[in-house]
N, C-alpha and C positions, 0 to 999 in steps of 0.2 A: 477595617474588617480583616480577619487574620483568612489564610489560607485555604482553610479546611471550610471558613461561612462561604469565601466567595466563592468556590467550587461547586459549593451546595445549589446557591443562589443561579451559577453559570449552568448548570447541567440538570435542575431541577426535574425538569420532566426526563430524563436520563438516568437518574440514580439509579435506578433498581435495577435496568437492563446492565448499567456497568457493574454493577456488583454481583449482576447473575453470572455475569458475560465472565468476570476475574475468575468468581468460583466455579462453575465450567471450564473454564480455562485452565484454572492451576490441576485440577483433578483428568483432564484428558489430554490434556499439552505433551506429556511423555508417552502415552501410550503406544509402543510397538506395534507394527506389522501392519495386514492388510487392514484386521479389525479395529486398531487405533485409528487410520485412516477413514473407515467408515463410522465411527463415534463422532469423529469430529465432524466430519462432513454433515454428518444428522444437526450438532448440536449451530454449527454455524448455518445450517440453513435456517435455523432461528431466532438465530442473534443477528444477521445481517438480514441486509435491507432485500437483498435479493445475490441466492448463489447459486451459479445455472448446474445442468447434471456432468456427472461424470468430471467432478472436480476431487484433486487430490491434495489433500491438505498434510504436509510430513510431520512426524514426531519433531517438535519444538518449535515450530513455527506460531508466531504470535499474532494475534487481529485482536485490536480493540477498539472501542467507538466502531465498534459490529453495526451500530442501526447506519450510519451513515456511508458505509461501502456495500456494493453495486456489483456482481462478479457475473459474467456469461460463462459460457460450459465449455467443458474442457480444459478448465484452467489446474493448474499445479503451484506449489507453492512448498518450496525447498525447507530442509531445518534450519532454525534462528532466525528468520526473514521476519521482518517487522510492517506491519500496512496500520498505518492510525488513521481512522477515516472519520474523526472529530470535524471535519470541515468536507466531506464529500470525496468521494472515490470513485469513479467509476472504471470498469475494466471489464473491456470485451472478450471474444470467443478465443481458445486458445494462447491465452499467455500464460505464460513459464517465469518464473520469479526464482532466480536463484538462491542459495544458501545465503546467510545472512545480509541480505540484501534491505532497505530503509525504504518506506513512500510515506510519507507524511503529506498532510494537507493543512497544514497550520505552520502557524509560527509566533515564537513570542514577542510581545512588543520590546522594545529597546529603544524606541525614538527618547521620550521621557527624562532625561535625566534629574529630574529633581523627586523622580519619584522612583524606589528600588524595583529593578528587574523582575525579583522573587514577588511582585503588588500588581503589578499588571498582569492582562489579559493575554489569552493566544488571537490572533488573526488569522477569522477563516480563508482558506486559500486551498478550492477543490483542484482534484486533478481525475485528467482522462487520459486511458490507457485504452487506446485501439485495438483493434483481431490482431492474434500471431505475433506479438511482440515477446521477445526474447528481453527478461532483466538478467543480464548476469552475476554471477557470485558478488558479494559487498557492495555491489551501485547503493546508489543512494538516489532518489526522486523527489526535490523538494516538488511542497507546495506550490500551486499555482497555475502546474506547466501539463501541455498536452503532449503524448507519446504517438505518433501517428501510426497507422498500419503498417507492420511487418519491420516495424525498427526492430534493431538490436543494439541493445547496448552491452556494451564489454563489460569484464566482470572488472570492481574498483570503481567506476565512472562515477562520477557527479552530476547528474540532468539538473543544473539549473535553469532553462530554457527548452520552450517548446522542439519535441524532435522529429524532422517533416516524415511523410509516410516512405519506407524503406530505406531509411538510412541507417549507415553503421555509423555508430557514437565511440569514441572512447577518452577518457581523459576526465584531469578536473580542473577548470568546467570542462563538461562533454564538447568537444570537435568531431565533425563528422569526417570521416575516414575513407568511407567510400559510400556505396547502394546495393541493395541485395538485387537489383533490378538496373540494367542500364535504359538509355532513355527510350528503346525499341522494345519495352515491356519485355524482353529475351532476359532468362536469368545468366547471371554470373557467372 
């Protein structure tokens, strides 16, 4: 089965929303200013599974596999920032996603070697993003991992693993660095 059948086959009940989702997307992806901001906002409250109010979407930031991510209010979402939510996404109140920043929720297989890379499937692998989480510039968020309340991760980081609530991340992999809260609930 070539590429194009099994995709068809994989996303079946999907097609049409991804292909709304692209052409949407490519027609409102660069729009400037506040009113770019509120077009998209409109069109992904439609293509996502649920996006809360008062979210700001920027010129060139990208969502695809819209049905499958999950968004609470007040979230932001920087230029060139990527969220595939082909395997689940969830993301609470208040998160900020920096400029070109990655969250994926899949992955390709690889185990196989008798059979090419480019033949196999992705593996679902959801991820949750808590209130008040700060992604910064370039992180990247594999599959799989939960982001707890009020982390932050630095800009660069690689979350390969869950990151517990108020921690600061940075690195790849991510090391926690400090807490935005020490152990007497008093902030830093």
């Amino acid at each position: 089965m070539g590429p194009v059948q099994r995709f068809l086959k994989k996303y079946q009940k999907n097609v049409f929303h991804l292909l709304l989702e692209e052409y949407l997307g490519f027609l409102t992806r660069s729009l400037p200013g506040i009113e770019g901001m509120i077009v998209r906002r409109g069109i992904y409250r439609l293509l996502c599974k649920k996006l809360g109010k008062s979210s700001l979407i920027y010129a060139g930031a990208y969502l695809t596999h819209a049905y499958g991510i999950e968004i609470g209010d007040k979230f932001s979402i920087n230029s060139g920032a990527l969220i595939d939510g082909r395997g689940r996404i969830k993301i609470g109140n208040g998160v900020m996603v920096g400029p070109n920043s990655v969250i994926v929720s899949s992955r390709h297989q690889f185990e196989k070697t008798d059979i090419p890379m480019t033949s196999l499937d992705h593996i679902m692998q959801p991820v949750a993003i808590d209130d008040d989480v700060w992604i910064g510039a370039l992180a990247f968020v594999k599959g799989g991992v939960r982001i707890g309340k009020g982390a932050v991760i630095s800009a660069g980081t690689a979350v390969l693993a869950d990151v517990p609530e108020y921690a600061i991340v940075t690195g790849v992999p991510a090391i926690i660095t400090g807490y935005r809260k020490d152990k007497l609930g008093k902030d830093n």
